[in-house]
Structure formats: structure tokens, C-alpha cells
C-alpha positions in Angstrom: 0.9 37.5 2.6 -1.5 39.7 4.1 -2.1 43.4 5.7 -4.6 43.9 8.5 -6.1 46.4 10.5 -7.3 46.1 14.7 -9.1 49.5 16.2 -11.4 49.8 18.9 -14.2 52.4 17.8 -15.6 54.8 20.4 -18.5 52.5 21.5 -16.6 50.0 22.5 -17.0 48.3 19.5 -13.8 46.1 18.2 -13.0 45.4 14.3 -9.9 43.4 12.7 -10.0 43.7 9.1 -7.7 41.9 6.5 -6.6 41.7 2.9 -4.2 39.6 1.2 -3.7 37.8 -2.0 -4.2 34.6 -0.3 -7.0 32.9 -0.3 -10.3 33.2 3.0 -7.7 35.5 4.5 -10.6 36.7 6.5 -10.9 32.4 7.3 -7.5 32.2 8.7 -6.1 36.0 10.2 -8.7 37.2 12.8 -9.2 35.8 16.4 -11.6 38.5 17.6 -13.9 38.2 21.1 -15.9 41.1 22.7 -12.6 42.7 24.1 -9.7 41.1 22.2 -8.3 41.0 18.8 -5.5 38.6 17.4 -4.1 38.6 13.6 -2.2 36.1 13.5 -0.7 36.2 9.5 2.7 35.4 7.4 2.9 31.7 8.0 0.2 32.5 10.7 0.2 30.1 13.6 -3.4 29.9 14.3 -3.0 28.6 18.0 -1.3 31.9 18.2 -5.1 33.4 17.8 -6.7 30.7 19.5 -4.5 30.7 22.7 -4.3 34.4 22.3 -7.6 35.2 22.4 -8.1 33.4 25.3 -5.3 34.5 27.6 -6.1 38.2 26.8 -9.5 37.4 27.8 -8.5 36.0 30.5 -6.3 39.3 32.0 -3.1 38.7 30.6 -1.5 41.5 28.9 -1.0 41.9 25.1 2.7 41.8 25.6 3.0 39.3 27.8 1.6 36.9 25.8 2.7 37.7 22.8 6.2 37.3 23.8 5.2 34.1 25.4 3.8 33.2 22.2 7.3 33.7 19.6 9.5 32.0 22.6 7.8 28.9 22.4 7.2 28.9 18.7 10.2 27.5 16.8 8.9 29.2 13.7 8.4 32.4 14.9 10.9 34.4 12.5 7.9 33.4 10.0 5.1 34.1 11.8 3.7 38.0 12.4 0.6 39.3 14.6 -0.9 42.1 15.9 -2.4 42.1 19.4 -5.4 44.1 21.3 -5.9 43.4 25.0 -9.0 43.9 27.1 -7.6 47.1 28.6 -6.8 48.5 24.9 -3.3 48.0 24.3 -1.4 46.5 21.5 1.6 44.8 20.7 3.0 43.1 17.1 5.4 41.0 16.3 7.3 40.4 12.8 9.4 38.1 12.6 12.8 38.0 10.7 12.3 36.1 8.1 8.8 37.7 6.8 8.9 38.3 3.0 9.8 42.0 2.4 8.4 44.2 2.5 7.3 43.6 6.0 6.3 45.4 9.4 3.8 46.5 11.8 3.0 50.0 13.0 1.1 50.9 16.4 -0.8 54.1 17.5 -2.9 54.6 20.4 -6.0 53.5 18.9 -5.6 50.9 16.1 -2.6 49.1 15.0 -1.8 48.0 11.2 0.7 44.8 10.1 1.7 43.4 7.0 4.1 41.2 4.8 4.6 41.1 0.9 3.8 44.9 0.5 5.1 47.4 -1.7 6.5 49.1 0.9 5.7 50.6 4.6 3.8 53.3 2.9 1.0 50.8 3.1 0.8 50.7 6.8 0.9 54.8 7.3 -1.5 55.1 4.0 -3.6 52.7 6.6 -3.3 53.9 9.6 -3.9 57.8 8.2 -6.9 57.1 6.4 -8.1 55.5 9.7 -7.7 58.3 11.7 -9.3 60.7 9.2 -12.0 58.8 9.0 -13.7 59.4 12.3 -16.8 60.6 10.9 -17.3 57.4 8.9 -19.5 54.5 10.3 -17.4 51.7 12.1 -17.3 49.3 9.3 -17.3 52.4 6.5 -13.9 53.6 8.3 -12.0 50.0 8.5 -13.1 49.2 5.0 -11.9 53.6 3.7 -8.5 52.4 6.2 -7.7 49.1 4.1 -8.3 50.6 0.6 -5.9 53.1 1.4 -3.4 50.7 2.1 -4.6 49.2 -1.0 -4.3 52.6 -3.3 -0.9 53.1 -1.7 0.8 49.4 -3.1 -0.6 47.0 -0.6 0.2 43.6 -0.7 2.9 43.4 -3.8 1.5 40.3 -5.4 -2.1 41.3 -6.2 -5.3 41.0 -4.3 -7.7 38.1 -3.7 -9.0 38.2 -0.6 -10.5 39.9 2.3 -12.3 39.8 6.1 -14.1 42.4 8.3 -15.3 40.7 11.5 -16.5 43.2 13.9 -18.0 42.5 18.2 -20.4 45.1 19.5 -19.9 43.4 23.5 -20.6 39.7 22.5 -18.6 37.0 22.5 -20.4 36.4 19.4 -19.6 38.5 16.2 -21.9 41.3 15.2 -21.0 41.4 11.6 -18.5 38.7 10.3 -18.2 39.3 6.3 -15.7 37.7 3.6 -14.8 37.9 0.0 -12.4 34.6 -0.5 -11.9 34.8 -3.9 -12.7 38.1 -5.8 -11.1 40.4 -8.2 -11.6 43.3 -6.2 -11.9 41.9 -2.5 -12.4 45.0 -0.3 -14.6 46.6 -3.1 -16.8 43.2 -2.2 -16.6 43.9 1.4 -17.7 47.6 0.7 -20.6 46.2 -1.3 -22.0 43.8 1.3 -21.9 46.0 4.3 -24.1 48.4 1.7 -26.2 45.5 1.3 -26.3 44.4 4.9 -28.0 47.5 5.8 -30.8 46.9 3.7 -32.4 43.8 6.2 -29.1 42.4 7.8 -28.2 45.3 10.5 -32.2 45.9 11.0 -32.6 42.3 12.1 -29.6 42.1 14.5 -30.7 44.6 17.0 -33.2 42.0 18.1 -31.2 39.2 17.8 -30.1 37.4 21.7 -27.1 38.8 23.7 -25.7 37.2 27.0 -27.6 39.8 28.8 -30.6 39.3 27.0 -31.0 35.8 26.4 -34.5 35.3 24.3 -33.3 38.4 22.6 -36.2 40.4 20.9 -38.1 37.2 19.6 -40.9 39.1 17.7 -40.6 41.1 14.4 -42.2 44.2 16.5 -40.2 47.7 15.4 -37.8 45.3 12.9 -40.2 45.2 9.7 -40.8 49.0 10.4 -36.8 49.5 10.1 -36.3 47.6 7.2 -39.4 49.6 5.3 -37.8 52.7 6.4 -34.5 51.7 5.2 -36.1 50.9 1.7 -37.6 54.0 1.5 -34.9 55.8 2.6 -32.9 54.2 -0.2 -35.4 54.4 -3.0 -35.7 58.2 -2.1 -32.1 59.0 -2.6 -32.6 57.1 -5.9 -29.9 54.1 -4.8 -30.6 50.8 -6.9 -30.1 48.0 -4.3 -26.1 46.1 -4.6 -27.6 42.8 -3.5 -27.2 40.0 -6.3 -30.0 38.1 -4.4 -32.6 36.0 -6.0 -36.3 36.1 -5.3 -38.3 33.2 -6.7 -41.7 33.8 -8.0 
């Protein structure tokens, strides 16, 4: 199953998106921290991500780890993952027996895996549209990346699910958003990060960081950028995409 995407935008921010015709992809795939980034997909080992995660952020090396990781796993020629480190390196491994078609490609910035495509034009088509899409917003550009892929075969049994989980320096997530079960999954994914900039985004620059425990605890300067956002919205004549509910 499954293709996926790590980059590291210029901020500093960190991103691991995923799609797959398998179901919560986005539940079982990424392992992401404020400076690392696991996938850990095919017949994904999830201590893989788990152990990962913490090594990396704990010095080790991408590569060092990983191949510490398939040496001790007897099932690692059905295993693949894709690796960040804290000093922005990568490393993948896919393993042998990984339905075709499957493989991993790694540039400087991001790197792109996958198993069950149509073909390794899924990773370039991912990786391209990646790096053309520098003038995109973080989550804009891994969503553009992955519907590329998607547009160019992606996985060769259908779609069904998809994950974007992004860290802005936390150890918690900044934005963590799935589509399990859905037709159209990165479409879904496209469609709440349009609707998470209506309140969401607005209300998580005052929410508490490790450097700043208490956070912003008052609504001061929030409400105003939500009302903004509205009008903004309202101006360029953009219905909201939120199926929410108000009760009367």
C-alpha cells in the first residue's frame, strides 16, 4: 500500500504526508516530532516509527538507524520507510519483497516512497510538483506534491485514504489532518486545510508551546483574525467548505 511524502519547508517547519488505498493511512504511516520524520509503510512496522523517532531525536543518524532497524527486523523485505534526521538528512529503505511497483526516491530537500503504484512515475510526478511548488503555502505544496503523484497513477489499486501531519518546533503537531475513508482522500485533505483557515490556524497561534507554557490564554488579537479571515473570504466571494453544524 501507500505513497508518502517527508520535506522540511524553509521555516523549519517539517510535514509527512500520505495516501494509500488502505484504510487511516494517515493513523498508521507518520512518526513525526519537531525535527524528525518516520514513514514507516508496506507491512509497516510501527516500532520502526516509534523507535525511530526517538533515536533520531536523540542524535543518531537517519542511516544509522535505519539500517539498525531492517537488521533486526526479520520481516524487513516487507517493510519500506522513509527517514528525516534532525540535521536534515534522509534515508529509505524498500524492501524486496514490496508489491510492485515499488521504490523510494531522495533529493536534498524532501524524499517520496511508495508500494502498489502504477509505476515510478509516481514518485518523480511527486517529487517535481514539490519542487515547483515553492510559492505554495506549506500544507498547499505537500497536498499540490501528493495529487501529482496521484494524477500520474499513484497507488494502482484505488484511493481511500490519506494524512498530512505537519510540526512548526513542537513536539506537539501543529496541524494533524485525516480523511480515512473517502472517495477522493487528498481532495478531503485539500478541503479541510481550506476550512482550517477559517478559525483553526487563527486559534493556534495562541495556543501553549514548550517555550511558552500558558500560551496566549485570552482571545485578545484571535477574534480580530478570524473576522478578518471572514471578511477576507466573503470579499473574494468564497462560500465557506466547512460541513459544520450550528444549532439554533
Amino acid at each position: 500500500m501507500t505513497f508518502s511524502l517527508i520535506a522540511k519547508d524553509d521555516d523549519g517547519s517539517i510535514g509527512l504526508i500520505v495516501a494509500s488505498k488502505f484504510f487511516a493511512c494517515g493513523a498508521v504511516v507518520p512518526f513525526v516530532s519537531d525535527k524528525v520524520a518516520v514513514a514507516s509503510q508496506a507491512f509497516c512496522n510501527p516500532v520502526w516509527g516509534t523507535e525511530g523517532r526517538a533515536r533520531m531525536m536523540a542524535g543518531e543518524a537517519a542511516g544509522t538507524v535505519l539500517a539498525d532497524l531492517v537488521a533486526r527486523d526479520e520481516g524487513h523485505a516487507i517493510r519500506q520507510a522513509h527517514l528525516m534526521d534532525a540535521e536534515g538528512n534522509f534515508a529509505a529503505h524498500t524492501g524486496s519483497d514490496c508489491v510492485d511497483w515499488a521504490g523510494h526516491l531522495v533529493r536534498d530537500h524532501h524524499s517520496v516512497a511508495g508500494n502498489m503504484l502504477t509505476g515510478p512515475q509516481v514518485l518523480d510526478a511527486t517529487a517535481d510538483a514539490y519542487e515547483r511548488g515553492s510559492d505554495l503555502p506549506f500544507p498547499e505544496r505537500l497536498i499540490a506534491a501528493m495529487q501529482a503523484g496521484e494524477a500520474a497513477g499513484g497507488d494502482k489499486r484505488g484511493r481511500q485514504a490519506a494524512g498530512l501531519v505537519i510540526h512548526r518546533g513542537q513536539a506537539h503537531p501543529w496541524l494533524d489532518l485525516r480523511a480515512d475513508d473517502h472517495a477522493d482522500p487528498l481532495a478531503e485533505l485539500a478541503r479541510l486545510w481550506d476550512v482550517a483557515q477559517e478559525r483553526y490556524v487563527h486559534f493556534a497561534k495562541g495556543m501553549p508551546s514548550a517555550e511558552r507554557f500558558s500560551g496566549f490564554p485570552t482571545r485578545d488579537g484571535i477574534d480580530a483574525d478570524i473576522a478578518r479571515a471572514e471578511a477576507e473570504r466573503r470579499a473574494a466571494g468564497r462560500p465557506s467548505r466547512s460541513h459544520a453544524v450550528e444549532l439554533e
